[in-house]
C-alpha positions in Angstrom: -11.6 -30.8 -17.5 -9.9 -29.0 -14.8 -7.8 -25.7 -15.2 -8.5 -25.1 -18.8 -7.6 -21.3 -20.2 -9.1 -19.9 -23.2 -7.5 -17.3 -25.2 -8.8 -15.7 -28.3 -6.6 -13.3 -30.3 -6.3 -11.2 -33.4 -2.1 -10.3 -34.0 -1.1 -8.3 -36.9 -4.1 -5.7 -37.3 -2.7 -3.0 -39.6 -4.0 0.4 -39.3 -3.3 3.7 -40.7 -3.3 6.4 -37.8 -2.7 9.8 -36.9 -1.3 9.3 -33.3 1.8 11.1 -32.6 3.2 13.5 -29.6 4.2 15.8 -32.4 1.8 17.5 -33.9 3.4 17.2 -37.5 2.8 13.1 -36.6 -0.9 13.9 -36.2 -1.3 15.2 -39.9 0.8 13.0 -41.8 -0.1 9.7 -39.9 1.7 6.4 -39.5 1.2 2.6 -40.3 0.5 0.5 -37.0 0.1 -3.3 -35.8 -2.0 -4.0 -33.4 -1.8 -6.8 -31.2 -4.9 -8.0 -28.8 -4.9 -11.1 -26.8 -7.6 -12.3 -24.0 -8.0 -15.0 -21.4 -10.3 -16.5 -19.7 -12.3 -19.7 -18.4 -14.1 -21.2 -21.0 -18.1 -20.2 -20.4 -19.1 -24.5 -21.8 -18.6 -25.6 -25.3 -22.3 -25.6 -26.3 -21.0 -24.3 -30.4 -22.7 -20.9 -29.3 -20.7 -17.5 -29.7 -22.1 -16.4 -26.6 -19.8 -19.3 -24.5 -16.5 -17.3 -25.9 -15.2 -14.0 -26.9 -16.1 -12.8 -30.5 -13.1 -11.8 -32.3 -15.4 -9.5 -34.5 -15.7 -7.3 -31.9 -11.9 -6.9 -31.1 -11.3 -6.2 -34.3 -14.2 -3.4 -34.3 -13.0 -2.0 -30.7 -9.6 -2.1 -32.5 -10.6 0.1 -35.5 -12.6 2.1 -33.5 -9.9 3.3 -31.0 -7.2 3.6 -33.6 -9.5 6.0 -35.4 -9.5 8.6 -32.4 -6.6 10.1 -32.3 -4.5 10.4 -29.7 -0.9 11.7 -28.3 0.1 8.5 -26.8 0.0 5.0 -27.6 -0.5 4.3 -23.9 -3.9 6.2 -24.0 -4.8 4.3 -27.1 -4.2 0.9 -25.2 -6.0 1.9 -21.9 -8.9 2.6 -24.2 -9.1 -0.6 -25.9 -8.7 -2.4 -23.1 -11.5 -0.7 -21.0 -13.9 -1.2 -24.3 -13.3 -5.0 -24.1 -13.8 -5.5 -20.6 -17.1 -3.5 -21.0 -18.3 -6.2 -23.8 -16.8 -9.2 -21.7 -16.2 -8.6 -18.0 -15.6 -12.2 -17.9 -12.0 -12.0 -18.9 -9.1 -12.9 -16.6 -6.3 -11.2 -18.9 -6.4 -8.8 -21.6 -2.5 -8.1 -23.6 -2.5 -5.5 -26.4 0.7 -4.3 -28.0 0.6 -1.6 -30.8 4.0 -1.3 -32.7 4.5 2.4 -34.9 6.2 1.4 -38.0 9.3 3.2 -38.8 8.9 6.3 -36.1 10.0 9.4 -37.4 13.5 9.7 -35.6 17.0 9.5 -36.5 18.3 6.4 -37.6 16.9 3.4 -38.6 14.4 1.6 -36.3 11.6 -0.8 -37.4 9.1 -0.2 -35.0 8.6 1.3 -32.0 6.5 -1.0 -29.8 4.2 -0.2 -26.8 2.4 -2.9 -24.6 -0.2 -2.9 -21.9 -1.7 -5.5 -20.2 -4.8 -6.5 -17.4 -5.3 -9.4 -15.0 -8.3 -9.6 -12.7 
């Protein structure tokens, strides 16, 4: 088959964090989501992990990056997405989103949500 697109995903990863501009954010911390999507052209369908991406290891690079703390979510993203291109530099597309649950600001907001995203 002709044009196929594989995407492998983990959505909802929740994660406790100290990443914050303020530095009062960095010692109390904050509940995220995490959101990490990638795309490519399937490798064959030979039943081998090695023909796709391993969602095991998203979920480590996520962990592993939301662990280092950081001022901006932004730097957070560009990290996690430069850590799953170095384990599959096969991918076409990479989307991550992580959403801070009830930001420490006036009112009452959800979320605030940041998003970044590769294409080859």
């Amino acid at each position: 088959m002709k044009n196929l697109k594989q995407i492998v995903a983990l959505n909802d990863v929740k994660c406790f964090a100290l990443h914050g501009f303020y530095p009062e954010e960095q010692i109390i911390g904050n509940n995220f989501i995490v959101d990490l999507s990638t795309e490519c052209t399937p490798l064959g369908f030979d039943d081998e992990i090695s023909q796709t991406v391993n969602y095991e290891d998203l979920n480590h690079v996520i962990l592993t990056e939301m662990n280092k703390t950081q001022k901006l979510l932004e730097t957070v993203l560009h990290n996690i997405i430069a850590r799953v291109i170095e384990l599959y530099p096969f991918l076409d597309a990479i989307n991550v989103s992580i959403k801070k649950l009830n930001p420490p600001m006036p009112g009452q907001v959800g979320c605030s949500n940041v998003t970044l995203s590769y294409h080859k």
